[in-house]
C-alpha positions in Angstrom: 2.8 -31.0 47.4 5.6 -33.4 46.6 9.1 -32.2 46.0 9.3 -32.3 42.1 6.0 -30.5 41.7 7.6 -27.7 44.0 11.3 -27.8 42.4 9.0 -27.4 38.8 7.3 -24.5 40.1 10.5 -22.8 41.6 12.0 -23.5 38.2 9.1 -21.7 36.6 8.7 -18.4 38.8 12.3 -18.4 38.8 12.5 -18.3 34.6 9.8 -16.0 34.5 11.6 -13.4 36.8 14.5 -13.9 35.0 12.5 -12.7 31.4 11.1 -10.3 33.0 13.9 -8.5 34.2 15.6 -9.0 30.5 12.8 -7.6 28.7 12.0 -5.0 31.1 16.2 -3.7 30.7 15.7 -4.8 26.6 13.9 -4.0 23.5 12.6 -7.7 22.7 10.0 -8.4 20.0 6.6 -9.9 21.1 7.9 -12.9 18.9 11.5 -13.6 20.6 9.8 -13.7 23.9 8.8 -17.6 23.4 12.3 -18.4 22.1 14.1 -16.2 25.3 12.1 -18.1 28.0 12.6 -21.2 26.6 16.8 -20.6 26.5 16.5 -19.7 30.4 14.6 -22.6 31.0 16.9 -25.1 29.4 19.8 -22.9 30.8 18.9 -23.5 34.4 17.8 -27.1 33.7 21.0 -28.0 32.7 22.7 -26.1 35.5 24.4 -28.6 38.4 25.0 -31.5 35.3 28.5 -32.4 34.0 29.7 -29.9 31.6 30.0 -32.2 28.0 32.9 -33.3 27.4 34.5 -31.6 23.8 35.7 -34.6 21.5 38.8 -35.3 21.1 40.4 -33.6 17.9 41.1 -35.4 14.7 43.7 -34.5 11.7 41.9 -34.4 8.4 45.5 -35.9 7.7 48.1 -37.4 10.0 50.0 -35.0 11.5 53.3 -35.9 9.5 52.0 -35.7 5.8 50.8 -32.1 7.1 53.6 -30.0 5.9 55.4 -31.5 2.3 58.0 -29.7 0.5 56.0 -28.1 -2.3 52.2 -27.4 -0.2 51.0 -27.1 4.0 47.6 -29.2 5.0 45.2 -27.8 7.2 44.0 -30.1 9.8 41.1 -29.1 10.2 39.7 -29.4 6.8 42.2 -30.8 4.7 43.0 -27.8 2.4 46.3 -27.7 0.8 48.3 -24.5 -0.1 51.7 -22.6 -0.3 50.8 -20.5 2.8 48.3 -21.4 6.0 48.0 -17.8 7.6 45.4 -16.5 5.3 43.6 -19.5 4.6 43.2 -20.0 9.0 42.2 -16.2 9.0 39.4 -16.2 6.6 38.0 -19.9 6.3 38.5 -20.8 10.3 38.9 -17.6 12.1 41.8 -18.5 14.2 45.4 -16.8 14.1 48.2 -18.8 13.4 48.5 -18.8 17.2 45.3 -20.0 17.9 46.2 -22.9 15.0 49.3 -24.1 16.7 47.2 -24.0 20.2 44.5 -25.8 19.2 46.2 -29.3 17.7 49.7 -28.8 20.4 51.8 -28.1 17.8 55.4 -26.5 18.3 56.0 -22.9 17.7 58.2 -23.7 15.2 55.5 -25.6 13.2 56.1 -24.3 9.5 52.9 -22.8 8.1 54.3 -21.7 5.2 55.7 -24.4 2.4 59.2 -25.2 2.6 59.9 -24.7 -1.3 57.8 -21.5 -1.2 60.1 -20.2 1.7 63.3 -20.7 -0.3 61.9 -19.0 -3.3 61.1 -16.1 -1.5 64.2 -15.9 0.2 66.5 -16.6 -2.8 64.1 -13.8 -4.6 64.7 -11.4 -1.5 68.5 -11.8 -1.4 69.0 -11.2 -5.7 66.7 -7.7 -4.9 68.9 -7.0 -2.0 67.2 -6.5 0.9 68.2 -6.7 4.1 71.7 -5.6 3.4 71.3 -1.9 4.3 70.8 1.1 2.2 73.3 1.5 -0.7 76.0 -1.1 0.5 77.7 -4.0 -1.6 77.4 -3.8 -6.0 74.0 -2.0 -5.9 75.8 1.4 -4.9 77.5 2.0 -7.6 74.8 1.1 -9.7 72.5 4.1 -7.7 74.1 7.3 -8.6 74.4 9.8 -5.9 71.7 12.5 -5.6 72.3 16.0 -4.8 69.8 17.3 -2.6 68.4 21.4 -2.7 68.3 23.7 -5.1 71.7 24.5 -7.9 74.0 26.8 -6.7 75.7 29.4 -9.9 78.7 29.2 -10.2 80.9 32.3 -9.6 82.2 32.7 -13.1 78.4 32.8 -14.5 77.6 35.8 -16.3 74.9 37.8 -14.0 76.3 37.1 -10.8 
């Protein structure tokens, strides 16, 4: 027998032990069994070669034109929108971590449009928030509350 006639048959028993052992640990339909040996086979024939090399990453737009005052770009697909958190989420699955990761961006990368941010903020700071409970012109427009029950008074009749 030559070498590559003995490697093929080593390959073989070898993938075969290897299915065996899963289906004999796994509930496998009689139909997945073709699919499953073929998988390990193509597994451990690849195994020893050069992982593939991942392509290199390219903007849908440059990198520059990605955040504009009144809209944030995705770069992966181009999509254009007041906020990027959701839209990563739900169309891409990555967090906003995962985002900034993935194309080297700062920390500090803006996700969320510029104009949108002011308006919030402006919108924030006329409701009052983040100042504290009760403090500035808003508490003398919220009247104090008693709290409990009445008390009579000692000159009520009945008392």
């Amino acid at each position: 027998m030559n070498n590559g006639n003995r490697a093929r048959q080593d390959l073989s028993s070898l993938v075969a032990r290897i299915a065996a052992s899963y289906v004999s640990h796994h509930t496998v339909a009689a139909e997945q069994i073709p699919d499953l040996i073929a998988t390990i086979h193509r597994t451990l024939g690849q195994l020893g070669q050069p992982a593939e090399v991942p392509a290199p990453l390219t903007p849908a737009v440059p990198l520059r034109r990605s955040v504009q005052r009144d809209a944030v770009i995705c770069l992966d697909c181009g999509w254009r929108g007041k906020m990027l958190r959701r839209h990563l989420s739900t169309r891409h699955g990555y967090s906003a971590e995962d985002y900034l990761r993935r194309w080297n961006l700062p920390t500090d990368h803006p996700l969320t449009a510029p104009a949108y941010s002011e308006q919030r903020s402006s919108l924030a700071r006329e409701l009052g928030l983040g100042r504290g409970a009760r403090s500035g012109r808003n508490a003398a427009a919220v009247p104090e509350r008693s709290r409990g029950r009445r008390r009579r008074s000692a000159a009520a009749p009945g008392a």
